[in-house]
N, C-alpha and C positions, 0 to 999 in steps of 0.2 A: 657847394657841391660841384667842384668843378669836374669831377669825373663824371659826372654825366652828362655836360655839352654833346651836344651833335660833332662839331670839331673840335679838336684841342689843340692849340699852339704847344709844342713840347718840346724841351730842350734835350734831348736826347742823350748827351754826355753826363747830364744831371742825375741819371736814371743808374740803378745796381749793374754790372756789368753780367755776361755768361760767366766768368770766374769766378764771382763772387755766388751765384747762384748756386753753382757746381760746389764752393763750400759750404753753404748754406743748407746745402742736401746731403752732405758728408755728415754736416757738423747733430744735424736731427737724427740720421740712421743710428747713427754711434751711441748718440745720447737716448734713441728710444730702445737701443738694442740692448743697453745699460738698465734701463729703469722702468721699460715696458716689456719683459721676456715675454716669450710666445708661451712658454708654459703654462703664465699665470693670467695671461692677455685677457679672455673670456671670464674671468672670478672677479679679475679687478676691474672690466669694463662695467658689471651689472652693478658696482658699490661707487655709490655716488661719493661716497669720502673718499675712495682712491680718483675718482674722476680730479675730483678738486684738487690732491695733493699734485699729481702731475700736473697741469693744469698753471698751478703756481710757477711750477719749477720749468714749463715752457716760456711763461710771461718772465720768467728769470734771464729768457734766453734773450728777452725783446721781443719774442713771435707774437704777443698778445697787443701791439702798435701796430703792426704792420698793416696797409691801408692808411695811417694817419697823416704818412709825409710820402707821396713818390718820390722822393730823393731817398727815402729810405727803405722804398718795397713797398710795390703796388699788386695790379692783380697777377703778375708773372712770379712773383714771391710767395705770396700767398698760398699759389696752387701747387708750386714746391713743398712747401709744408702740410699740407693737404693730402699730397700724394702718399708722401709719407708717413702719415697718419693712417693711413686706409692700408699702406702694407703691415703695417703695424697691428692693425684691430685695433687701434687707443681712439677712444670717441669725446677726445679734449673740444673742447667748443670755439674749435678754432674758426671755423666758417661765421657763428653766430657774432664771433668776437669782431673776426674781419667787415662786416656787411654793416654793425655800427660805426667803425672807425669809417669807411667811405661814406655813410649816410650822412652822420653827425661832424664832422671834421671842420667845416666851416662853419658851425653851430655854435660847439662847446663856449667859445668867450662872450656868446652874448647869456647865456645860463649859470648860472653857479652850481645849479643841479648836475648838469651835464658834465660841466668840466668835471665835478666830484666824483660820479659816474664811470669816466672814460679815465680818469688818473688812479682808481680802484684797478678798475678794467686791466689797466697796463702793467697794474703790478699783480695781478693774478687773485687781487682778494676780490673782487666781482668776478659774477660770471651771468652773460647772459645768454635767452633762449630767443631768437626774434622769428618773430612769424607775419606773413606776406596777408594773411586773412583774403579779400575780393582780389587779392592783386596776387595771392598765390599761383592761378594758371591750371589747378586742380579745382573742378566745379563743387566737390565736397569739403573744402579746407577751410571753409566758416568763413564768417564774419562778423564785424564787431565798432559799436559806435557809442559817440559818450553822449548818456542821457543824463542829467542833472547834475552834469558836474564829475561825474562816474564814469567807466567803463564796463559799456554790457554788451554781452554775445557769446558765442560760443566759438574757437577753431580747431581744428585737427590738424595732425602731423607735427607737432611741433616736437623736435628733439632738445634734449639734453636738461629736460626741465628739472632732472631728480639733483642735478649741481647745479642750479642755475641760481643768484641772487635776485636778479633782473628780467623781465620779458618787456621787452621790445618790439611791438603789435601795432600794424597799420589800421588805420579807421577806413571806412568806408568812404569814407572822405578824404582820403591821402593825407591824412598826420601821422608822423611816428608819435604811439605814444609810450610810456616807461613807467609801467607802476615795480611791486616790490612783489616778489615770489610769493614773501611769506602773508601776505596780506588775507585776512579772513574771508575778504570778498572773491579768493580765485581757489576753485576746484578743480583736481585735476586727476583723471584718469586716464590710467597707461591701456596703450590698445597692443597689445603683443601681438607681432609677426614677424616678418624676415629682420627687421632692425632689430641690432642691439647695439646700447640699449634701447627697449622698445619705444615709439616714438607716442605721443599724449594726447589726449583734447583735454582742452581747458575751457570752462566755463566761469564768466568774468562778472563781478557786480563787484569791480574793485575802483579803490582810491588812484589818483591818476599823481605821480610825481611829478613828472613835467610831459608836454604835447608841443610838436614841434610839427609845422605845415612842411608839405612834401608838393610833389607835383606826380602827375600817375608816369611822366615819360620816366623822370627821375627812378621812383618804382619798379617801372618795366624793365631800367636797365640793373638796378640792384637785382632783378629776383633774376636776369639771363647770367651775371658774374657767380650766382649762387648755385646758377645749375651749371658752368664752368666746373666752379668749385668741389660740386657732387660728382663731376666728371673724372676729375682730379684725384680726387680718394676713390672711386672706384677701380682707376686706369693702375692706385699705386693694390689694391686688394687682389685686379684679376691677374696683374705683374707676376705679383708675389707666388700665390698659386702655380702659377703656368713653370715660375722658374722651377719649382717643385718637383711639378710635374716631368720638366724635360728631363732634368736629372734623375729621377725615377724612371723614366723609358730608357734613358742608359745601362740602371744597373737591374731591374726587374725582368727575368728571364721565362718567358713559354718557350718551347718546344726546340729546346737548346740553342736559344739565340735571345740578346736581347731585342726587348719589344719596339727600339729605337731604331732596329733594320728594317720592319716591316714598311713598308711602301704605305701604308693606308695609317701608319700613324706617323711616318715622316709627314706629308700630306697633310693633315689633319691638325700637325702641330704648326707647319708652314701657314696653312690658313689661320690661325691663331695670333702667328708673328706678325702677320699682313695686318690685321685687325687691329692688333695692340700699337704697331707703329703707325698705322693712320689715325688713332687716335691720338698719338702723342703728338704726332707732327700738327694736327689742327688745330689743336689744345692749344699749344703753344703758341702757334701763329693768330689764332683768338685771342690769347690775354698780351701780346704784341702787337699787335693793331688797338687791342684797346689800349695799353700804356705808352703809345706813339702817337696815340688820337687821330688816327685814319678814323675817316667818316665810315666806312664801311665793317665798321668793330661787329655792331650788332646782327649782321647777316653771317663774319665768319661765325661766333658764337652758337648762334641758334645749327646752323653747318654741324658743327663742332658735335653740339651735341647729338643731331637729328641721330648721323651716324654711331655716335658713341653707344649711345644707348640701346641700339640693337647690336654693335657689335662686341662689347665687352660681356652686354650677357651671352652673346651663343660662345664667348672665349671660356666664360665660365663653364657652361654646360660643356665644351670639348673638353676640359681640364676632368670633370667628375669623370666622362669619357675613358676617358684616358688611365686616371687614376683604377676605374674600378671600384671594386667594393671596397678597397683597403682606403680609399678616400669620402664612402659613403656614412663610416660611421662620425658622431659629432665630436668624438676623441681627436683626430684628426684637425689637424688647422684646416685645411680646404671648404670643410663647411661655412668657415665663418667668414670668408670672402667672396662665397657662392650667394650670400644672407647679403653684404654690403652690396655686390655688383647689383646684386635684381633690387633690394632695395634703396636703394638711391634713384636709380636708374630709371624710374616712371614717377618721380615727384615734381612738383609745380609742371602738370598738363603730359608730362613726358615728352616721348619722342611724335605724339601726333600734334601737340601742340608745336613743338619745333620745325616739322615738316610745313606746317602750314603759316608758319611767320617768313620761312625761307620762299617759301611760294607767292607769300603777297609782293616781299620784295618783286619776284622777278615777273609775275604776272597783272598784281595790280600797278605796281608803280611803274609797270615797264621798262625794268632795267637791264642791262646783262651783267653777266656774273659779272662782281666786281675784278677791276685791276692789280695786279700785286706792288707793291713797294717794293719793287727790286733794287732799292740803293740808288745812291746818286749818280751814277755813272749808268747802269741800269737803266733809270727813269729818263736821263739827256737825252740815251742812245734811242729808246723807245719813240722818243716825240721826233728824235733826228729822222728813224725809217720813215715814219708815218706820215709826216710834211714830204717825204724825199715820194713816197708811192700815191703820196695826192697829187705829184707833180707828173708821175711818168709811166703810173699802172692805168693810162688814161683809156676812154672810149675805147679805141682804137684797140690799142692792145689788148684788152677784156675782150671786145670782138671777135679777136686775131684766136681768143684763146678759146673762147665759149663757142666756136663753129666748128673747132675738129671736136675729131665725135669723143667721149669720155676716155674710151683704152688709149689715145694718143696725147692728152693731156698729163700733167704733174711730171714724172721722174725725166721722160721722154720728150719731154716740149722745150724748146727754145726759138725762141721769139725772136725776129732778124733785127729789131729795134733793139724793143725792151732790155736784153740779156747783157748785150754791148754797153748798154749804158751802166747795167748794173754789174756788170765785169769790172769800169769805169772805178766804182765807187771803193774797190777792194774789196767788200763783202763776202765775196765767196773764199775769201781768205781769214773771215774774222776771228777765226777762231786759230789760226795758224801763230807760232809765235812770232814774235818781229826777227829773230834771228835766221827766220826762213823765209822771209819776205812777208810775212804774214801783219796782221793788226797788231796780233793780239791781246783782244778783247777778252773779258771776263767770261765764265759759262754765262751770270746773268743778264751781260749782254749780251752775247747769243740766242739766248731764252727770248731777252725781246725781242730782236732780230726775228727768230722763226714764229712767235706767236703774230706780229704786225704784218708778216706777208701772209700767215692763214687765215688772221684775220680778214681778208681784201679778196681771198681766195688766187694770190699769184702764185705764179708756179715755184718749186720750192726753189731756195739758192742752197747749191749742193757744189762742195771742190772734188765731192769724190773721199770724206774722210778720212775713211779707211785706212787706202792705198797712201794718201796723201802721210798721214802721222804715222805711218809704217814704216812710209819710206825714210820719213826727216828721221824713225830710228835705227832701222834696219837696213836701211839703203847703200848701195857704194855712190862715189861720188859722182861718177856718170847718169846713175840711175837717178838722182837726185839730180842734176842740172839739166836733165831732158826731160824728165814727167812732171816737176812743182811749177813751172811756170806756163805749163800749158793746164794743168790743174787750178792754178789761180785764176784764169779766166774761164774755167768751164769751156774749154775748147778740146779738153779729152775726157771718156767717159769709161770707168770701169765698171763690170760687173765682178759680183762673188761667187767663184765656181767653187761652193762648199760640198753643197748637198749630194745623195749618191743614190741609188738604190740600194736601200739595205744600209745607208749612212746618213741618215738624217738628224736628225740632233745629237747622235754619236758618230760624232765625227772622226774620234779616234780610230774608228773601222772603215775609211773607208781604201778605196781597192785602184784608185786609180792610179796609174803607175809611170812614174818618169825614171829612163834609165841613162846613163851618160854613155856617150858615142863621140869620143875624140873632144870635138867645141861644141859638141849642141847637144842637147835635152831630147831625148825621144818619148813623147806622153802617149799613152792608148787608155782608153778608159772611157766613161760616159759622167755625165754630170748634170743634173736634175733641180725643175724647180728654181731657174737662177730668173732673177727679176730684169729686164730690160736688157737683156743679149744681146736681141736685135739692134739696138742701136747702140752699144757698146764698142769702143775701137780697141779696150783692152777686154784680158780676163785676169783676174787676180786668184791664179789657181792653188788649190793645196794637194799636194800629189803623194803617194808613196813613192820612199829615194830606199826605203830600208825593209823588205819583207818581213826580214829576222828579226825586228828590234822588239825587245820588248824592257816597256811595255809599249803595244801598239805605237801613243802614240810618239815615241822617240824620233820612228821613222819616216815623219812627215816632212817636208820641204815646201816652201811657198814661189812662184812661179808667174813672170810676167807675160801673157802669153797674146801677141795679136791675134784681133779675130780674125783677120783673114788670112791666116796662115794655111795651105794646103792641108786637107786633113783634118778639118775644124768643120764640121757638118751641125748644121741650128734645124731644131725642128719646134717653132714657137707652137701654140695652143693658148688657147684663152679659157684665163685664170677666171675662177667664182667672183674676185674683186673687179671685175671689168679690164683690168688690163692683160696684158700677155705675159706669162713665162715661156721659158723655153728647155727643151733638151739640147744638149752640145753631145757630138760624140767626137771623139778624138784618135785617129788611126793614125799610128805613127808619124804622129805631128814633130816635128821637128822645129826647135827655137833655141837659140845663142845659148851659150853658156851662161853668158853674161847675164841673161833674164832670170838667175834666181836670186830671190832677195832672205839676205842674211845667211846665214850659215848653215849647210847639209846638215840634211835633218833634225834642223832647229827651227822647224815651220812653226810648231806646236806655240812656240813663246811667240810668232808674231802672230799667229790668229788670236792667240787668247789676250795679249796686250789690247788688242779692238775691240772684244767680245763687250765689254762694262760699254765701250764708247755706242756700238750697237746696239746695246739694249735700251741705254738712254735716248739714243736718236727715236728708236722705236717709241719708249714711253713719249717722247713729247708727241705722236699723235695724239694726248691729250688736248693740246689747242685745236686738232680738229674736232674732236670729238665735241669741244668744247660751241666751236662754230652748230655743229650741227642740229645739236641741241638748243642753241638760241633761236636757230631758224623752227622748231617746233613749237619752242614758244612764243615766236611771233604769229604761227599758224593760228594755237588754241587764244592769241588774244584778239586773232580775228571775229568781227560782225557777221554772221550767217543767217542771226534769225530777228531780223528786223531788229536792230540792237543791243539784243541781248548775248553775249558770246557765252554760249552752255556751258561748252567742255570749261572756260578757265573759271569757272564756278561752279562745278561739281568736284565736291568735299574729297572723292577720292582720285580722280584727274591730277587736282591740289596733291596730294600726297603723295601722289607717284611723283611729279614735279620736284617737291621737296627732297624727298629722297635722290633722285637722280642729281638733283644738285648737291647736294651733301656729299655725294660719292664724287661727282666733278671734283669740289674742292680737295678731298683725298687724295685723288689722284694727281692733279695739281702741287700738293707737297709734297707727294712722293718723287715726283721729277723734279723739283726744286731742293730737295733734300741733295738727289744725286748728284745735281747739280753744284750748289754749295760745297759738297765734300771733293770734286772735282776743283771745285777753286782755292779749297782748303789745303790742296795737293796731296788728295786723298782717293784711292782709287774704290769706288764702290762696288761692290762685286755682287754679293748676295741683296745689298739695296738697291741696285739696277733691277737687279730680276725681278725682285718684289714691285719696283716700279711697272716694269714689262707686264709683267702678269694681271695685275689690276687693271690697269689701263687698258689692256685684252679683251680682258673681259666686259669690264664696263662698257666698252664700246659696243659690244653683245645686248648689256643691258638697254641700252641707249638705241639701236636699232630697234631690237626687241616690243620696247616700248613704245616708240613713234608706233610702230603698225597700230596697237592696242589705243593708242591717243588720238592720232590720225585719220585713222581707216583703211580702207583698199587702198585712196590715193597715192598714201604714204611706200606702196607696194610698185608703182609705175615709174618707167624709165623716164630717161630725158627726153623730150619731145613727143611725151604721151600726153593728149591732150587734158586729162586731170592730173596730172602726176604733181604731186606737191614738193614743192621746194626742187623744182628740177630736176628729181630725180637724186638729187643728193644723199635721200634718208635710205632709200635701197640699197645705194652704191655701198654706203659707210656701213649699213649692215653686212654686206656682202664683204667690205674688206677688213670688216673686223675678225672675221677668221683666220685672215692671215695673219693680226693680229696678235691670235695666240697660238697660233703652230709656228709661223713665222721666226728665224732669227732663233731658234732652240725652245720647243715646246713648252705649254703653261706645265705639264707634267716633272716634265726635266727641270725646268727654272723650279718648281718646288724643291726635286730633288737637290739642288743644289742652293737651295735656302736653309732645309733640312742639315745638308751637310758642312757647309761656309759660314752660316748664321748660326746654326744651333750645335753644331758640334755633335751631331748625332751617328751611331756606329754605320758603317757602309756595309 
């Protein structure tokens, strides 16, 4: 049973590839769209003679092994099949079939039973029903031990008993054991509710074929791949549904328009896609960490599903939402993936039992979220910063940085030592290509790059983005050989004069206006809301060149502009997140010709070429986020009351914890996801945003929370003599607003997940 070690040495080229996966999940859709129609779906799922004929004709396919050899499909294969199973409605006993094949695998040649068993098994003429009994994770799911040679006891929940040859049932005692369906000693009555088909108890004074010892970790990790698994056909039931459903908001028309314009169900379906793909991303990245053998398998898992399972059922309920009554009646396919999502979706303990395994990890064993396997190149880079800021982010410098007051830290700090050194290292180039003098480095290197200095809390390493991969596109050759090389050392700083009054995340409207006068540019306008002004030497302006153009924004132009240019007036204020913004107003500023970048009135293609790079820079505040939240839980694992630490032992404390880390790891994918597709040379546009938005939010949550976990403390600044964790938990609250207004609204970023991601009418 090697797939349940703690670690597994794995040879990872051994292992199915993505492509093979991707046919894998062609080859099922086709062949269940063949032979499982949706017309007949619900008639033939409640006849256990059709369960069995398909059933054969899957193990036809080979899916009735899989689980028996990782080289041939492990638990990432499995939940491919799975998923597709669950968009299907077909209730083949593919999970039950898989959880043998892992359990029994290194079994079968010492049994002749077993192997006869599992070679049925494979060819589709067994079928079995396995049930977890003490070890289920549901206090009601029975249990069952052998007295005289018998098997006796009673379980519930067990599926697929009406085609089943075989049950396969844990003792009390962690043995698998394997009597025979038909055996006179097992009764079995069906308990109808949301499953179909409905799922049984069984009551056992049966003859035992063969008993094979287990161990409970072994157990524990079989029934966490199982509620994967459950995760898997739900994700492929609420999918199926939702896809339905968008295309019905397309063509379904109230009050002469379709229902796909309205604002409150673009919205509405956006949160839904947010939903559905953090659940895919974690899913995946769980049964990938377990078939790589990361010791940290069993926490994403539990993650995985903490979230799933409240998120796919409220996808469900927005879908009936949405549908209406024309999706309320049981005619209708939508019922019967409304029936899988909620029932799956709270068996072995549900999502309170998963909240609170993810809890023990981080609060009893006192761990932090785990690390990601970001690849080998990733993983070098990672240990390369880490060793390099144990050397140089010393006393001193922490000092230097921890005595100016907050609003002068992070964007605005640089360090007379520190910054030179790490100018030094190229890093503030990592991500530049090397044909621009740049590393470049992977996004997942980068990734570690910026998680390893928020880890440490050093101030960020910033070239200026933006401006910087604007220019290497947009630039002429002048502009390029005087700004990237003082960009590469952080020795010039831009800000983004986007925002307007009356132009804030439509940006297409706004009003500020550059007009050409012989060689120079004359700007007059005002410009709002811009981050770090003040110490800004450039502005990376976006102006009106074109009143007329339509549409709007044809006639925008992009604009190098120093700030100390005559006519350039700052009036800073202090922002809710502790730092400063500023207003700029612009009275007949006057700047070179030469200062606008790319082509009249072709601003619009260079802001929006940054806009994805933006939004991801924005989501990776998830490694602070991340930071912030582990300083919470080193708080609640503090000693207060003579030993005893209360809060990280109270049941519901735990569950907030759980959850909040389960959304950690979502949003974690979701910036990795962007990321990846960025290194895939893929530009993410609407999965930025969905990145952005979560991440916003969460951060909300995550404030939110400390106060309710905390207390007052949790409420006090830096240098307030209780203020907990320095005053970090208010700030991060405070600057999680800008979070999501920040950089194009959580409102707007729907709408245009609504309209980029779902295709839905404008």
């Amino acid at each position: 049973m090697s797939v349940m070690k703690k670690s597994v040495a794995v040879d990872r080229e051994a292992l199915p590839s993505e492509e093979e996966r991707v046919m894998l999940r062609d080859s099922i859709r086709g062949f269940l769209e063949r032979y499982w129609s949706v017309d007949t779906a619900l008639e033939r799922a409640a006849s256990p003679q059709q369960v069995k004929l398909i059933w054969r004709e899957l193990a036809a396919q080979g899916l009735a092994a899989l689980g028996s050899d990782p080289s041939e499909g492990g638990v990432r294969e499995i939940l491919v099949v799975m998923e597709e199973l669950g968009r299907a409605a077909c209730p083949a006993p593919m999970l039950d079939a898989a959880l043998v094949n892992l359990a029994l695998r290194s079994q079968s040649s010492d049994s002749p039973e077993l192997a006869n068993l599992l070679s049925a098994l494979h060819q589709g003429e067994a079928s079995v029903s396995f049930g977890f009994g003490a070890f289920d994770g549901d206090a009601n799911a029975g249990s069952i031990a052998i007295e005289g040679g018998k098997l006796h006891g009673k379980l519930s929940f067990l599926e697929g008993i009406g085609s089943a040859t075989h049950l396969i049932v844990v003792t009390q005692d962690a043995r698998l054991v394997v009597v025979k369906a038909s055996d006179p000693g097992i009764v079995v009555k069906a308990t109808p509710g949301l499953a179909v088909p409905a799922l049984s108890t069984v009551s056992f004074a049966a003859s035992i074929v063969v008993s094979v010892p287990c161990s409970p970790e072994q157990l524990h990790d079989l029934n966490r791949i199982a509620r994967l698994a459950l995760v898997a056909r739900s994700l492929g039931a609420a999918r199926r549904a939702y896809d339905m459903v968008v295309e019905y908001a397309k063509e379904r028309h109230q009050f002469g328009q379709p229902i796909g314009k309205f604002q409150a169900i673009q919205h509405k379906l956006a949160n839904c896609l947010i939903g559905l793909e953090g659940v895919r991303l974690t899913l995946h990245h769980a049964a990938q960490s377990h078939d790589f053998g990361h010791e940290d398998w069993r926490f994403f898992a539990s993650a995985c599903y903490a979230f799933a399972s409240t998120a796919l059922r409220q996808v469900s309920l927005e879908t009936h939402h949405t549908f209406g009554a024309i999706g309320y009646s049981e005619e209708h396919e939508a019922p019967r993936h409304f029936r899988r999502t909620h029932g799956d979706l709270v068996r072995h303990g549900g999502p309170l039992r998963a909240r609170q395994e993810v809890a023990a990890y981080l609060l009893d064993e006192g761990r932090p979220m785990p690390e990601y396997d970001l690849g080998a190149a990733g993983n070098a880079f990672r240990s390369e910063v880490r060793s390099w800021l144990q050397q140089h982010w010393v006393e001193d410098a922490k000092k230097r940085h921890d005595a100016l007051p907050f609003e002068q830290r992070g964007y605005s700090f640089r360090d007379p030592v520190f910054h030179p050194k790490l100018a030094d290292t190229g890093w503030f180039t990592a991500a530049w290509p090397k044909s621009a003098g740049g590393q470049g480095r992977s996004p997942l290197e980068q990734l570690a790059m910026a998680e390893e200095i928020q880890r440490v809390d050093a101030p960020s390493v910033t070239s200026g983005e933006i401006p910087a991969f604007a220019l290497m596109r947009f630039g002429t050759p002048e502009q390029k050989a005087k700004f990237l090389p003082l960009l590469a050392r952080g020795e010039v700083r831009f800000c983004l004069g986007y925002s307007e009054p009356g132009s804030g995340s439509d940006l297409a409207s706004l009003k500020t206006s550059a007009v050409r006068d012989g060689e120079q540019w004359v700007i007059n306008g005002q410009k709002l809301w811009t981050t770090g002004a003040e110490k800004a030497d450039y502005m990376w302006l976006a102006a009106r060149t074109d009143p007329q153009a339509k549409p709007q924004h044809a006639g925008i132009s992009v604009f190098i502009v120093p700030m100390n240019t005559p006519g350039v007036t700052l009036r800073p204020s202090m922002a809710l997140y502790g730092h400063t913004f500023c207003s700029e107003f612009f009275d007949d500023v006057r700047i070179p010709a030469a200062n606008l970048v790319g082509e009249l009135n072709g601003g619009w293609k260079v802001i929006t070429a940054a806009l994805a790079t933006e939004r991801i820079m924005m989501g990776a505040f998830v490694s602070a986020a991340t930071q912030r939240f582990e300083q919470v839980l080193r708080y609640l694992r503090q000693d207060r009351n003579g030993g005893d630490a209360g809060l990280a032992r109270d049941r519901l404390v735990r569950d907030r914890i759980g959850m909040l880390a389960a959304e950690i790891e979502v949003a974690r994918q979701f910036l990795t996801d962007s990321i990846v597709m960025l290194e895939g040379g893929k530009l993410p546009v609407h999965e930025a945003a969905m990145s952005k938005v979560y991440t916003g939010e969460l951060m909300q949550r995550i404030g939110e929370s400390a106060l309710e976990l905390c207390g007052q403390g949790a409420t006090l600044s830096e240098g307030a003599e209780e203020a907990i964790t320095e005053g970090r938990l208010e700030q991060m609250l405070r600057q999680s607003i800008m979070m999501v207004v920040g950089g194009g609204s959580a409102e707007v970023q729907r709408n245009l997940i609504a309209l980029r991601g779902l295709n839905l009418p404008r």
